[in-house]
C-alpha positions as CSV (number, residue, x, y, z in Angstrom):
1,X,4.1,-58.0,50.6
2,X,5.7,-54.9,52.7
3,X,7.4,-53.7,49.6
4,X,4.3,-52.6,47.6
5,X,2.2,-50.7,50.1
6,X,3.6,-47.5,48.7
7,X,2.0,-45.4,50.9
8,X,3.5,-46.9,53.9
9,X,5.9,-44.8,55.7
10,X,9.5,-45.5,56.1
11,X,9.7,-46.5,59.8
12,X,6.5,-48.5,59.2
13,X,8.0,-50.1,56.0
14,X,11.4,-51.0,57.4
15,X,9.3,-52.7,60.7
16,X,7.5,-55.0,58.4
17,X,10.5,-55.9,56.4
18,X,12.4,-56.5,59.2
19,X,10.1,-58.9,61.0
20,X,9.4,-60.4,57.1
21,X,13.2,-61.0,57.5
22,X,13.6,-62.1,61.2
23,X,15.9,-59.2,61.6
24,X,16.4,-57.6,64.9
25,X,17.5,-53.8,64.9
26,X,20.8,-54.5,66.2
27,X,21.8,-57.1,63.4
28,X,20.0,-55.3,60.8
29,X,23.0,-52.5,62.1
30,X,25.5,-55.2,62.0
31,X,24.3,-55.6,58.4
32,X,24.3,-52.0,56.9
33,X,27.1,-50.7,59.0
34,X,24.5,-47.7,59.9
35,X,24.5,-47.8,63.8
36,X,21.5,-49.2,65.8
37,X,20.3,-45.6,67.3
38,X,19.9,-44.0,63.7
39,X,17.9,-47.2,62.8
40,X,15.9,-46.4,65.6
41,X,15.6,-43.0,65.3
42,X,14.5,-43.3,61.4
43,X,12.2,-45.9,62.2
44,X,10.8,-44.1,64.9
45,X,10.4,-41.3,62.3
46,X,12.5,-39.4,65.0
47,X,15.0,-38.2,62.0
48,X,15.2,-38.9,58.1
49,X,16.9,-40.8,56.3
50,X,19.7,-40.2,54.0
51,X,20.2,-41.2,50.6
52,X,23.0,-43.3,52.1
53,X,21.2,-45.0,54.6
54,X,18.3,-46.2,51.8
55,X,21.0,-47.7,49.3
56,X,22.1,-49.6,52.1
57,X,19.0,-50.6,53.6
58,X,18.3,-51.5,50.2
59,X,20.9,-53.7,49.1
60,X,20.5,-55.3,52.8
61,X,16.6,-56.3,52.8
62,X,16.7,-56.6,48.9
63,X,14.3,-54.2,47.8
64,X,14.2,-51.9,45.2
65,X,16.0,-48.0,45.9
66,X,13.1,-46.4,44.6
67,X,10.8,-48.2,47.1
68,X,12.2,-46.6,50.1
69,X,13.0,-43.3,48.2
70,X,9.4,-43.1,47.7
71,X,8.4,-44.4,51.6
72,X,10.9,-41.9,52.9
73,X,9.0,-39.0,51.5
74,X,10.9,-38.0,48.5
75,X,9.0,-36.9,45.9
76,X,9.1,-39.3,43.1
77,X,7.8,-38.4,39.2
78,X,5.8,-41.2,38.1
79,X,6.0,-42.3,34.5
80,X,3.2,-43.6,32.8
81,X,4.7,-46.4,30.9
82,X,3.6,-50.2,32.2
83,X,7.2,-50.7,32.8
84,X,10.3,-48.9,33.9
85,X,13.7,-49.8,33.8
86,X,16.2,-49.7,36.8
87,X,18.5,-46.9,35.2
88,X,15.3,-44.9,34.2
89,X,13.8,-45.5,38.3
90,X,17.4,-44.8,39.2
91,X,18.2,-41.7,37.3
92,X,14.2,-40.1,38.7
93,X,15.7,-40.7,42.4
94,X,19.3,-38.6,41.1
95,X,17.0,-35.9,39.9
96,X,15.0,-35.6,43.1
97,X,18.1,-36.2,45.6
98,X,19.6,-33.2,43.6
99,X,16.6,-31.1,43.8
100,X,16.5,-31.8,47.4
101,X,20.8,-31.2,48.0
102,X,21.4,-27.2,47.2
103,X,24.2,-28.6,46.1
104,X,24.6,-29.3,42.6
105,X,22.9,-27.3,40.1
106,X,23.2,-29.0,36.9
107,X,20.8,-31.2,35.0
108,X,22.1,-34.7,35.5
109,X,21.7,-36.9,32.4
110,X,22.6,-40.5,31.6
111,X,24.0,-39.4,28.1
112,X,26.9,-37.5,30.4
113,X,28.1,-40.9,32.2
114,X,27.9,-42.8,28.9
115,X,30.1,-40.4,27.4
116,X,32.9,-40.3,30.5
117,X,32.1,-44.1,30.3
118,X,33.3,-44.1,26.3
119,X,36.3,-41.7,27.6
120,X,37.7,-44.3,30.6
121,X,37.3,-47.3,28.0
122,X,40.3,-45.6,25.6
123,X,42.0,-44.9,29.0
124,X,41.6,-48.4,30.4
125,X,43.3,-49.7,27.6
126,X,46.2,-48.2,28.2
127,X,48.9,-49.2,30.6
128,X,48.6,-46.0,32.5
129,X,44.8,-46.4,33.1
130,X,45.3,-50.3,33.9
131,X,47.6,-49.3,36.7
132,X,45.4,-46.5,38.3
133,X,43.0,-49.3,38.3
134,X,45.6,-51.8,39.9
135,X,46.3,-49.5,42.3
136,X,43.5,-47.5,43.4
137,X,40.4,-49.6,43.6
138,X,41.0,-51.1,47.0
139,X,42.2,-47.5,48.1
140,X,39.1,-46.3,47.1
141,X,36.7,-48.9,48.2
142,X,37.6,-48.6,51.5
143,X,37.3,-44.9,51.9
144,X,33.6,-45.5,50.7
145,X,33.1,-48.3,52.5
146,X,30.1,-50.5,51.6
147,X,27.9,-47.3,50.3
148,X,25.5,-48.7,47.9
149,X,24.6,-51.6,46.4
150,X,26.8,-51.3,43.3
151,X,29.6,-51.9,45.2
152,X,29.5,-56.4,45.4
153,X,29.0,-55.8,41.5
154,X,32.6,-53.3,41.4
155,X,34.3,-55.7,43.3
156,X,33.4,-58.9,40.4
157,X,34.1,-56.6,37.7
158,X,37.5,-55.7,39.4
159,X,38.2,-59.3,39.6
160,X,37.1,-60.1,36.3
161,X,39.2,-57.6,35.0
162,X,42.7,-58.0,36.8
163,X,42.4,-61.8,36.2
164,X,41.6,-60.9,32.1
165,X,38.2,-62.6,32.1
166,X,36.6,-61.4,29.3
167,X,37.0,-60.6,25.4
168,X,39.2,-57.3,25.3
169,X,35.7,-55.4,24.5
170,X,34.4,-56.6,27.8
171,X,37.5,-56.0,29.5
172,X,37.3,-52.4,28.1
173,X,34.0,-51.5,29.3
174,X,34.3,-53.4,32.5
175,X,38.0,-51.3,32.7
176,X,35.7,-47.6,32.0
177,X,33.4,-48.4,34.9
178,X,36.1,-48.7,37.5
179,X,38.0,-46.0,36.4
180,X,34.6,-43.7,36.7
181,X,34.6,-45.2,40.2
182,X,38.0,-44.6,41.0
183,X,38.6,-41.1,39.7
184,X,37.0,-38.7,42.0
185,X,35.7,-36.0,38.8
186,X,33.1,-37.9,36.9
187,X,29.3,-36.7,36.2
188,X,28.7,-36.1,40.1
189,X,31.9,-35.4,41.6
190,X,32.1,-38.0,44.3
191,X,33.3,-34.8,46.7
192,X,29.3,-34.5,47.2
193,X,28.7,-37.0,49.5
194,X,26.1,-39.0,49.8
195,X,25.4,-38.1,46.5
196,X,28.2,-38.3,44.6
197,X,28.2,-42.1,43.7
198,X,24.7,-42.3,42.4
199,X,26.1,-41.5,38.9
200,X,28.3,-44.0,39.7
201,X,25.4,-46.7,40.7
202,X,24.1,-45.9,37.1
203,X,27.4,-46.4,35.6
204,X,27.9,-50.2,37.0
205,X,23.9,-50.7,35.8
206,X,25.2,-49.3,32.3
207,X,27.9,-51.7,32.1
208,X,26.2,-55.2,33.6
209,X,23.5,-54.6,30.6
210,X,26.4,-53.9,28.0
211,X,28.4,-57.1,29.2
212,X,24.6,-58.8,29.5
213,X,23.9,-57.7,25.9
214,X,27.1,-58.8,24.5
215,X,26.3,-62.7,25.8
């Protein structure tokens, strides 16, 4: 398969993956929202890609991040252990897209979003912080858009949540990840785009294996 020839460029790796898929350029576009002469031009290894473009070419072809992180020329630390989990691959692509930014000079950790995560859960069970969520997640899913692939998974936990699916320690968790999506300060203020929602990717992974775990 495409996806593990990991020394396959970009433009060469989104061709294969593509025809894999039947995909022509112009509804692969239709697909990402990114527009068909960028494709072309990243393909064509006429420009690079963006952090943005890669989440959403990933969640479109359903591939791992890291894949096309490491095909688009990013240097990637490899760890030695026979497995890796998805926050572990994700948090190694944070680190280098910050390296690579100039833009944020602190150390980004998982132990940070875990602890705004704790934080938001007290909020979200109160009526203030069940409002903001009420009333802001739609706001602020459409001024991102359909950036990353965490954002199908926002939109269950939203519904889970204003329809009370779930014990209230579900409810709470599920209630501290929207609210780190919805309030613009969190580990990576969201004010540094593209980056700025990666932290809150790792967030939503943090939460689906805290609801998973509590099954």
């Amino acid at each position: 398969m495409a996806e593990n020839r990991e020394s396959t460029t970009l433009g060469l790796l989104l061709k294969e993956l593509l025809k894999e898929r039947s995909l022509s350029m112009r509804k692969f576009s239709e697909l990402t929202g990114v527009d068909t002469a960028t494709i072309s031009r990243i393909i064509n290894n006429k420009r690079k890609a963006t952090p943005q473009h890669l989440e959403k070419f990933a969640e479109c072809l359903g591939i791992p991040f890291i894949n096309l992180v490491e095909a688009a020329g990013y240097p990637i630390e490899q760890r030695h252990e026979e497995s890796q989990s998805d926050i572990h691959t994700s948090v190694d692509a944070i680190q280098t897209f910050l390296k690579a930014s100039n833009v944020y000079d602190n150390q980004f950790s998982v132990q940070d979003v875990e602890k705004k995560l704790d934080d938001y859960g007290l909020f979200a069970q109160t009526e203030e912080g069940k409002n903001t969520i009420h009333k802001s997640f739609n706001e602020k899913i459409q001024s991102v858009g359909s950036v990353g692939p965490f954002i199908s998974k926002l939109k269950e936990l939203y519904e889970k949540f204003t329809t009370n699916k779930g014990t209230l320690f579900e409810l709470t968790i599920i209630g501290s990840t929207l609210l780190y999506f919805i309030i613009p300060v969190d580990v990576i203020p969201d004010y540094l785009f593209p980056i700025g929602y990666l932290d809150d990717a790792i967030a939503v992974q943090l939460t689906a294996k805290g609801l998973l775990k509590n099954n």
